[in-house]
N, C-alpha and C positions, 0 to 999 in steps of 0.2 A: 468517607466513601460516597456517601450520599451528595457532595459538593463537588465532590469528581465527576460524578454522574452527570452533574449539570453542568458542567462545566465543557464535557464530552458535547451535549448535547447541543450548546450557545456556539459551540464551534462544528456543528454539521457541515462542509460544505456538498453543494450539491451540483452535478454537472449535467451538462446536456447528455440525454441517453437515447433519446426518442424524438422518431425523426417530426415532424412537428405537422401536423393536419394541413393539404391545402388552404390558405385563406377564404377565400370563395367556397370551397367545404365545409370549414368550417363553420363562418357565420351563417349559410341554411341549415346545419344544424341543430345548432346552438337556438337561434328563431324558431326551428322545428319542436324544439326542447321546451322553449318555454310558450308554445302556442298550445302544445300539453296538459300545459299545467303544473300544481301541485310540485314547482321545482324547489331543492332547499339549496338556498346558497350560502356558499362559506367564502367570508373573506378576509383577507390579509392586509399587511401594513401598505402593500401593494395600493388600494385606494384610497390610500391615504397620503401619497406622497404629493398628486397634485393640491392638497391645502397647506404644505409644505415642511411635513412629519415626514421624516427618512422612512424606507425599511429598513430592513436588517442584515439581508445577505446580496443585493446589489454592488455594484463599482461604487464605492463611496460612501454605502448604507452606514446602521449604526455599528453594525464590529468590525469596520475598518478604522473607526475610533477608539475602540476597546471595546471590551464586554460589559454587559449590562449585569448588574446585580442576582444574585442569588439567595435565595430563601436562607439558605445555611448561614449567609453573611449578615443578614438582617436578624437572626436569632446570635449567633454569636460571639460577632465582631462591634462592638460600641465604637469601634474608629470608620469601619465603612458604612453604619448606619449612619454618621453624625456626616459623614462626606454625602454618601447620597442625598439627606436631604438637604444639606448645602443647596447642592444642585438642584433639585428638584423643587425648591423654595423659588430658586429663582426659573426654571426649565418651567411650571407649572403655570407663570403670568404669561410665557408665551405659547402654550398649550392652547389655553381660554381663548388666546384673541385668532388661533388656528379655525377657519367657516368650510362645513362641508364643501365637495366640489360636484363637478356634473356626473363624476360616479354615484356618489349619496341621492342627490336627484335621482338619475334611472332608476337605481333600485326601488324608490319613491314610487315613479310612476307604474314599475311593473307590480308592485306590492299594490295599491290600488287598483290594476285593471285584475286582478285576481288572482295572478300567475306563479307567486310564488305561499310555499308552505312558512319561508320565515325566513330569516338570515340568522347565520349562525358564525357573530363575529369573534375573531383571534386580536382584535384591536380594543383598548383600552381609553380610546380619546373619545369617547360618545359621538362620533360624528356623525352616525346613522339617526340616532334619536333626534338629534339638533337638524336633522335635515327632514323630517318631518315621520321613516319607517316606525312603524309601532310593533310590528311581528321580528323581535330582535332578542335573541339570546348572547348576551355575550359573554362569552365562556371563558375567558381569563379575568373577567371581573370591569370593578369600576373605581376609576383613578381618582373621584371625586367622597370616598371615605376610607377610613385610616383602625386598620385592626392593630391592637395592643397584645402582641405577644404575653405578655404578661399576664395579663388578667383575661385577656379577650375580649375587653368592651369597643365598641366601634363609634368611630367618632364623626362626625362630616368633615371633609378635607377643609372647608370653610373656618373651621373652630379650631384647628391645627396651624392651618397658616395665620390666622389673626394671633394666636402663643406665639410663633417662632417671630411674627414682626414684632410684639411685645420685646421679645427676647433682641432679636437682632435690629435695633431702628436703624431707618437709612441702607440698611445692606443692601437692599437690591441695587440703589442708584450709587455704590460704593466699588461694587464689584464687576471684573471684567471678564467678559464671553470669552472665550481663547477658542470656540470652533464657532460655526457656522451655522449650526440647526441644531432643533429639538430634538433630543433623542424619541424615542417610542414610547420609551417608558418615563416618558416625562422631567427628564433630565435634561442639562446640559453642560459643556465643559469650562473649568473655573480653573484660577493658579490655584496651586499649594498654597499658597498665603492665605485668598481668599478664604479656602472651607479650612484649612486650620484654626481662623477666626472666628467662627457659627458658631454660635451657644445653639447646644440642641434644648430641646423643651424633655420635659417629661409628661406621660399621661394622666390625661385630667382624673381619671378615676381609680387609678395603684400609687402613681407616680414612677412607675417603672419608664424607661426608655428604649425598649423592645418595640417602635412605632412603626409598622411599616404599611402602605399602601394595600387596600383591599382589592389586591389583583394575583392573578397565580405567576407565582414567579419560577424562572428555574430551579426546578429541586422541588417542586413544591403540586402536586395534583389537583386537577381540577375537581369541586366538592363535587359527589357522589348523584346528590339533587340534579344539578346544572348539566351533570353528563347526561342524566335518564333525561332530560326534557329535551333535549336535541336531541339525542338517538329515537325518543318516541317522534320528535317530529321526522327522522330520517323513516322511520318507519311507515310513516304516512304519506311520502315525498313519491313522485314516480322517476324523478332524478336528482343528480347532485351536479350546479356550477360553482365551480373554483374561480374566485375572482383574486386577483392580487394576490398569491399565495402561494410560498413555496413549499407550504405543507411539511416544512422540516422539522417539527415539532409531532409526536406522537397525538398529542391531543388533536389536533384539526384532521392529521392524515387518516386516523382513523375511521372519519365518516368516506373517504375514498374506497377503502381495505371495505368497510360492512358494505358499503352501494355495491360494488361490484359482488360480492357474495348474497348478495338479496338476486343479483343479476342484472340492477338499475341504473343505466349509462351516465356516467362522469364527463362533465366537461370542466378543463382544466382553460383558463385564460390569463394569461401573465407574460409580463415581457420578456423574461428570466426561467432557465430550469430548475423543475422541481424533484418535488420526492415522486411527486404522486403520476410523473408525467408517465409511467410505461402502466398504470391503469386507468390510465385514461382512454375514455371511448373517442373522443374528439379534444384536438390537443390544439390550441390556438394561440401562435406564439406572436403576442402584440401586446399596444399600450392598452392598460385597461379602462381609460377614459374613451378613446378611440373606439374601442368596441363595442363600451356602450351606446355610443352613440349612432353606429350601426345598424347594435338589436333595435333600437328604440324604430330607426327608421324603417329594417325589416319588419316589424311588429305594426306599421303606421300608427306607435301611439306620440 
């Protein structure tokens, strides 16, 4: 039931509903918004695609390749855990060599001139941190350590992938890419031969094989902690920018749904429609590299 659930959910689509803010309205806005202050921004796989991480629900994104894993499947299924990390053995060296883009900068620069409460990101590739922001909550977690269903010990992703290269020598330069980019969630697509061939490893500390990625997966809730710190930071915020993000996911859309019940204007920014676009106070439908660059120039920083 609970696999169904997420399953419903990895397949949201989302259409245009809301007619879309003049541009020029827009970005005085938006400028308006964050000369304020005190903005908290949420964002999506959206500013991530110019380092050249798909999202999710675009022409091409990552579930026009299939779906991405489920929590349920990682507890389990011992055949789609040992295929995930297949992939993601190999998705995970081209992850590392992914370099923030002039989105991560902006946010950089408006985080240093004061202007924002924090970012509150739905992406698991650290791009934010690697780009210099330090006021970051990322609230699906982080692809760089590995929880043990089993026992629940956590491991660094580093001590996990030097096991499976023990286990698999030579695979990576053995095996072939069958798509084009990195999934989101740190995968990418391989033959049936290939990941039928991966010796998975077992955890260093039960020896169980329940290994999955310290990120929230579908099916699976954001911890309890990690919610109340972004909501106390929504709480302190005098608004919310959506950047890259189609907010189809109840976790992220959330802080849309509390803002406007606080009564605190939402700006929604993405080139694609969302969940969240008919609560939005200003709805600005563009690239989101483009934009920043914009605000940055509105803002003269």
């Amino acid at each position: 039931m609970a696999h169904a659930s997420a399953v419903r959910s990895i397949e949201r689509v989302v259409h245009e509903t809301t007619t879309p803010t003049d541009p020029e309205l827009a970005i005085q806005r938006v400028v308006e918004q964050l000369r304020a202050g005190k903005v908290l921004v949420i964002t999506g796989a959206g500013v991530s695609t110019d380092s050249g991480i798909p999202d999710y629900r675009s022409a091409g994104g990552r579930l026009t390749k299939g779906r991405p894993m489920t929590y349920q499947e990682f507890a389990h299924s011992p055949t789609q855990v040992r295929r995930y990390w297949a992939r993601a053995f190999v998705g995970m060296q081209f992850m590392r060599a992914a370099a923030p883009n002039r989105t991560h900068f902006a946010l950089v620069e408006l985080e240093r001139a004061g202007l924002l409460t924090g970012i509150v990101t739905q992406n698991v590739d650290g791009l934010h941190a690697q780009a210099g922001s330090r006021k970051i909550i990322a609230l699906h977690g982080d692809m760089e350590e590995v929880v043990c269903l089993d026992c629940g010990a956590r491991h660094a992703r580093s001590l996990i992938d030097a096991l499976l290269t023990q286990a698999n020598p030579n695979y990576f330069d053995s095996v072939e890419v069958t798509g084009n980019m990195i999934n989101p969630d740190g995968d990418v697509e391989l033959r049936t031969e290939d990941v039928e061939r991966f010796r998975m490893i077992a955890c260093p500390t039960c020896g169980g094989q329940r290994l999955k990625p310290s990120v929230v997966y579908f099916g699976e809730n954001v911890p309890r902690g990690r919610q109340q710190a972004a909501h106390d930071w929504l709480e302190e915020s005098n608004s919310v920018l959506a950047l890259g993000t189609s907010l189809a996911v109840m976790s992220g859309y959330r802080f849309v749904i509390d803002a406007r019940k606080q009564g605190k204007p939402v700006s929604v920014v993405n080139g694609g429609p969302g969940r969240g676009d008919p609560k939005a106070t200003t709805l600005w439908r563009t690239g989101v590299a483009e934009a920043m660059d914009a605000i940055l120039d509105g803002l003269e920083l």
